[in-house]
MARNUVEX-120666 format. One record per residue (C-alpha): residue in one letter; z, x, y. Coordinates in pm, whole numbers, padded with zeros to 5 digits, always signed. Layout:
<sites>
aZXY
...
</sites>
This chain:
<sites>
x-15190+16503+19053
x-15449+16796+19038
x-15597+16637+18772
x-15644+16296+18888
x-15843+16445+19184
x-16025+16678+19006
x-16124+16346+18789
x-16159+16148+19092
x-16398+16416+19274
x-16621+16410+18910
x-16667+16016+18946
x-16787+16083+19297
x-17002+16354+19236
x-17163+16128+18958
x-17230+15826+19143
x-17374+16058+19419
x-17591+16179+19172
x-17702+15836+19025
x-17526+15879+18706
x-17301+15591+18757
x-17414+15298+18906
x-17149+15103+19109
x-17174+14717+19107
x-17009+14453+19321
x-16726+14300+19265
x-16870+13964+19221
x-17099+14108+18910
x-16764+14144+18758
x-16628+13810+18823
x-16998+13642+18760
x-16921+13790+18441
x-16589+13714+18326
x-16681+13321+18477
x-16987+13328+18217
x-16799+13453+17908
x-16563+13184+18038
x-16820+12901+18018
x-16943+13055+17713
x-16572+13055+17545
x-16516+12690+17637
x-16853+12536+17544
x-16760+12686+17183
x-16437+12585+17170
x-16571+12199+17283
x-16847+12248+17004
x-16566+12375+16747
x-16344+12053+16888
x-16629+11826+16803
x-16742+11906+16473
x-16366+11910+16381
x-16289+11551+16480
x-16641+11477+16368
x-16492+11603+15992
x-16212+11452+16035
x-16401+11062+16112
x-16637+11175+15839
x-16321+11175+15593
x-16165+10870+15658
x-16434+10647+15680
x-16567+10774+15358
x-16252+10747+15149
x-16214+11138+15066
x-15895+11168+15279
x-15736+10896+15025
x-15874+11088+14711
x-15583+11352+14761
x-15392+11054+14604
x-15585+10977+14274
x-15464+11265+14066
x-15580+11585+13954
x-15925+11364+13882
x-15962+11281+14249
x-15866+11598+14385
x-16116+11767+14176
x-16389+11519+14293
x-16306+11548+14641
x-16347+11963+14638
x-16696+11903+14489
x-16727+11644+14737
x-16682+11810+15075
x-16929+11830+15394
x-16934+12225+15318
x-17248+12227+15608
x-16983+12083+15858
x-16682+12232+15769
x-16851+12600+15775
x-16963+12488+16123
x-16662+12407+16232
x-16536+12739+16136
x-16806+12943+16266
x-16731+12764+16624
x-16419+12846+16620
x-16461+13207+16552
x-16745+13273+16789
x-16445+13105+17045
x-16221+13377+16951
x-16473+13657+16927
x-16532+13577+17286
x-16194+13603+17396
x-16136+13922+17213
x-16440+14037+17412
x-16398+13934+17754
x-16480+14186+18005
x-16149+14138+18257
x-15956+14396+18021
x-15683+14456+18222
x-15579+14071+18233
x-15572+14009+17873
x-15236+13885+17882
x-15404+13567+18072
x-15707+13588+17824
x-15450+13530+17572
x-15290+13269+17732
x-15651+13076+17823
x-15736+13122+17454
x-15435+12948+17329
x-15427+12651+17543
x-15769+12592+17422
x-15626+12583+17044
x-15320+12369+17170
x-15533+12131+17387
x-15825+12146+17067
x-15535+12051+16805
x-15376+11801+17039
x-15720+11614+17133
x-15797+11618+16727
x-15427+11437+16668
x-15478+11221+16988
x-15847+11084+16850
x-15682+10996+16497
x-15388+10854+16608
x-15532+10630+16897
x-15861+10543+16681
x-16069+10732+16980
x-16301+10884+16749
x-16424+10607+16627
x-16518+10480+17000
x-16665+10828+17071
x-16907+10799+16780
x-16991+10444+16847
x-17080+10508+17193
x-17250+10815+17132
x-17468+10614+16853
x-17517+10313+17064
x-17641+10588+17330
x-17880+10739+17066
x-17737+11094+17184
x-18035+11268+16952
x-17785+11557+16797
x-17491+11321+16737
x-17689+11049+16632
x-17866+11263+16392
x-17560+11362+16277
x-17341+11025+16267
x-17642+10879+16064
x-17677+11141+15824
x-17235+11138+15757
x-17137+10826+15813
x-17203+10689+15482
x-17194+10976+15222
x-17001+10910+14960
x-16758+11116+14793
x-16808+11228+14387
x-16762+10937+14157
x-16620+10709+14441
x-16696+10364+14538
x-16594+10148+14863
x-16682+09775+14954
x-16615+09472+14981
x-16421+09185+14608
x-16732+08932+14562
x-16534+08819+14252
x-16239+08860+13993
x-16256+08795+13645
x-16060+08917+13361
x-16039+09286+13316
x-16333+09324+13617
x-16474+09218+13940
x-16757+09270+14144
x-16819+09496+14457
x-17057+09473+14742
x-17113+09870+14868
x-17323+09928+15168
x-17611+09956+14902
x-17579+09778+14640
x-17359+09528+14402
x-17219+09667+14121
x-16902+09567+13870
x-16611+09736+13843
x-16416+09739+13503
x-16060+09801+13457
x-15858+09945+13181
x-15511+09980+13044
x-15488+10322+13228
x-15633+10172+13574
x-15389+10215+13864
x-15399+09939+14122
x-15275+09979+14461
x-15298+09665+14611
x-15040+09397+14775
x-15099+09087+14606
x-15336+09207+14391
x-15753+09245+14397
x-15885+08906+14574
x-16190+08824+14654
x-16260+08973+14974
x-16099+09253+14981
x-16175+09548+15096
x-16128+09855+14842
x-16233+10204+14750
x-16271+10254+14341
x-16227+10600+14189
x-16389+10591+13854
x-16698+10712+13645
x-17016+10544+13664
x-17273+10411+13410
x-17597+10208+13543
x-17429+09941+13782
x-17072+09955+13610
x-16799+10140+13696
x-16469+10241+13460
x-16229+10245+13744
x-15947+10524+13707
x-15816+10394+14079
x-15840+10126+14289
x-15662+10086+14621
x-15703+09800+14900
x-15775+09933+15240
x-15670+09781+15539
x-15952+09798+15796
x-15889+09868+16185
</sites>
């Protein structure tokens, strides 16, 4: 008791003498309210860019390269957006750096709590926007809107293509080949004895397909091809 007054009489003696400065209450919640808004606009930013990877995948075929083998799993590694995916990361960190941080040190039990409702709520919005397609809106909006950062972005992603992979549309079937229509070019397609096919019915002409397979000039030895059904 003696020695909480003794300390007690010290803290008074120092602000007296200037030595500590005292500061209203609402400096303290201004402050937790700002690392707050600083927290969240991260964790939005880290939400983004992850959905943004996730669209990024799909609509480029590299999600369906886990499937092609050791070949296609090779060639999607080499093939990632590493520029996205370390931003992603980085987003998410400075998120929980800022949690770890925040100033309101004797409510970190509810700093905890705020911090992983923002994961759940970030993971659920991510599952949400595959399942429901709501990505795809999103980005088509935001591009129709000519949103300068996301546009930027959606232009410079949304047709990348991953290593030694090529989608578009059957222009024709012959024996042994047939020819595709990417968003570039034309180019023919030959298959071999060791060529997996995943396809319903078989390659037709107008179907829509991503080929895994080397390339040499405008011909490609196909080690996969698989239809896709487009939504």
């Amino acid at each position: 008791m003696e020695e909480n007054k003794n300390l007690a009489e010290s803290l008074v003696g120092r602000i007296k003498r200037g030595e500590i400065k005292m500061r209203p209450r609402l400096y303290f919640v201004l402050k937790s309210f700002i690392y707050f808004l600083v927290t969240a606009f991260f964790v939005v930013l880290a939400l983004f860019f992850t959905t943004f990877v996730f669209y990024v995948l799909k609509i480029n075929g590299f999600i369906r390269m886990s499937g092609f083998g050791l070949k296609g799993m090779r060639d999607l590694f080499l093939s990632l957006p590493l520029t996205l995916l370390v931003l992603t990361v980085l987003f998410f960190l400075t998120a929980g750096a800022m949690l770890l941080r925040y100033p309101v040190s004797y409510r970190k039990p509810l700093v905890y709590l705020v911090g992983f409702l923002l994961l759940v709520l970030s993971l659920g919005t991510v599952f949400f926007a595959q399942a429901t397609g709501l990505r795809r809106e999103i980005f088509y909006i935001a591009e129709k809107a000519e949103i300068p950062i996301i546009k930027n972005l959606y232009n410079e992603y949304k047709s990348i293509a991953p290593k030694n992979v090529e989608i578009g549309t059957v222009t024709f079937v012959s024996s042994g080949s047939f020819g595709l229509k990417t968003s570039k070019e034309e180019i023919r397609v030959v298959l071999g004895p060791n060529t997996s096919i995943y396809a319903d019915g078989g390659i037709k002409e107008g179907s829509y397909v991503i080929v895994h397979g080397n390339r040499n000039g405008s011909m490609v030895g196909a080690f996969v091809v698989e239809m896709i059904i487009q939504n």
